[in-house]
C-alpha positions as CSV (number, residue, x, y, z in Angstrom):
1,X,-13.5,-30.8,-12.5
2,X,-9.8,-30.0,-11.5
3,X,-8.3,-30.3,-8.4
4,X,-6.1,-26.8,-7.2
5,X,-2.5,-28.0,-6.3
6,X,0.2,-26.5,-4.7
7,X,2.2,-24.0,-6.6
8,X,-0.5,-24.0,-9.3
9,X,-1.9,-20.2,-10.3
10,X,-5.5,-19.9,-10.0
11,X,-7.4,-17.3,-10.2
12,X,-10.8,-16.3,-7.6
13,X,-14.2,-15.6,-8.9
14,X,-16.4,-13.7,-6.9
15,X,-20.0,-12.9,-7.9
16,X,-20.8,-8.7,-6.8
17,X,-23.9,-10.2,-5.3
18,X,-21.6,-11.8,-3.2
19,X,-19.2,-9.5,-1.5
20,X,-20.4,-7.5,1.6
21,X,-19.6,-3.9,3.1
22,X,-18.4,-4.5,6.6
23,X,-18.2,-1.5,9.2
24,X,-15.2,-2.7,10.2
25,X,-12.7,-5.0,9.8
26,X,-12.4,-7.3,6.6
27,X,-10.1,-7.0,3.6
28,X,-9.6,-3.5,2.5
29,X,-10.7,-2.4,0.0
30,X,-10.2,1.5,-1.8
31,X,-13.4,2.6,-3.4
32,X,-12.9,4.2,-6.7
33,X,-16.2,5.0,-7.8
34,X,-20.3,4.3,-6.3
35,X,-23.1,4.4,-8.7
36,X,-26.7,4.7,-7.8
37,X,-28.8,1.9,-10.4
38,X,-32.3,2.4,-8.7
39,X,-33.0,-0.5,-6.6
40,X,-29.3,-1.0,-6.1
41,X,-25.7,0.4,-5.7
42,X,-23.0,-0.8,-7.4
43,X,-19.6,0.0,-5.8
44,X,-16.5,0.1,-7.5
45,X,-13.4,-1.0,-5.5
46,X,-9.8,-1.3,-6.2
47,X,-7.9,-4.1,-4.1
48,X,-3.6,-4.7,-4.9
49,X,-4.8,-3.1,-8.7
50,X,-7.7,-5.3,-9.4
51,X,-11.0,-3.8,-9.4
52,X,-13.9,-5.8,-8.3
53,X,-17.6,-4.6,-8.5
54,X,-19.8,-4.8,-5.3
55,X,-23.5,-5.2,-5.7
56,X,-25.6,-3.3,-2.5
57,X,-29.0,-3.4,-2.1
58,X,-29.2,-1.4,1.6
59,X,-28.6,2.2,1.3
60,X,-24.4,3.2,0.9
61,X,-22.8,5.7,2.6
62,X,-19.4,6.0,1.3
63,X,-17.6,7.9,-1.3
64,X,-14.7,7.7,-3.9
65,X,-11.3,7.8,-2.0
66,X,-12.7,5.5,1.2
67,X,-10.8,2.6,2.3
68,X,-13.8,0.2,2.9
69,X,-14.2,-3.3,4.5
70,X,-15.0,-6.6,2.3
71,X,-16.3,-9.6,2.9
72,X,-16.9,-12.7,0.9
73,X,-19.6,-15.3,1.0
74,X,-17.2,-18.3,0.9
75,X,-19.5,-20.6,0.2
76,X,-20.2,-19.1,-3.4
77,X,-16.3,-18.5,-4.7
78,X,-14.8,-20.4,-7.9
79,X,-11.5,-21.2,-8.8
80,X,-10.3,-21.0,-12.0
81,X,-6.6,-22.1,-13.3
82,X,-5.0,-19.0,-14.6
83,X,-3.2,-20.1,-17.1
84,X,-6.3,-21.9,-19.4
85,X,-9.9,-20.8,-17.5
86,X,-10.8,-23.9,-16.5
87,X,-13.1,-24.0,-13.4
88,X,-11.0,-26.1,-10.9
């Protein structure tokens, strides 16, 4: 495996198992879209352009248009050099 350096571009890979709805605080996050999938939610959330996908299995109470809080289990990110996908 690579080693990130400084001034390298890299890119962060985040399961939606592994982001979580805060009640407050976090990054922010616009949600642009929630949809119901039986024994779990899946919400759709915009961040600087890039959407990201946010797996919920507790009950969601929030709706297209709501500036939401994320946060990410750090322990289960990746790395990946942006300019040829390899895991770093």
């Amino acid at each position: 495996q690579e080693t990130p350096t400084d001034g390298r571009h890299c890119v962060l890979g985040v399961r939606p198992e592994n982001i979580r709805l805060l009640a407050s605080g976090g990054l922010p996050a616009r949600v642009a879209l929630v949809e119901a999938m039986g024994n779990h939610t899946v919400v759709w959330a915009e961040i600087d352009g890039a959407q990201l996908a946010i797996m919920v299995h507790d009950r969601v109470d929030v709706e297209a248009g709501a500036v939401i809080g994320l946060e990410f289990d750090t322990t289960r990110l990746s790395l990946f050099d942006q300019a040829n996908g390899n895991r770093l």
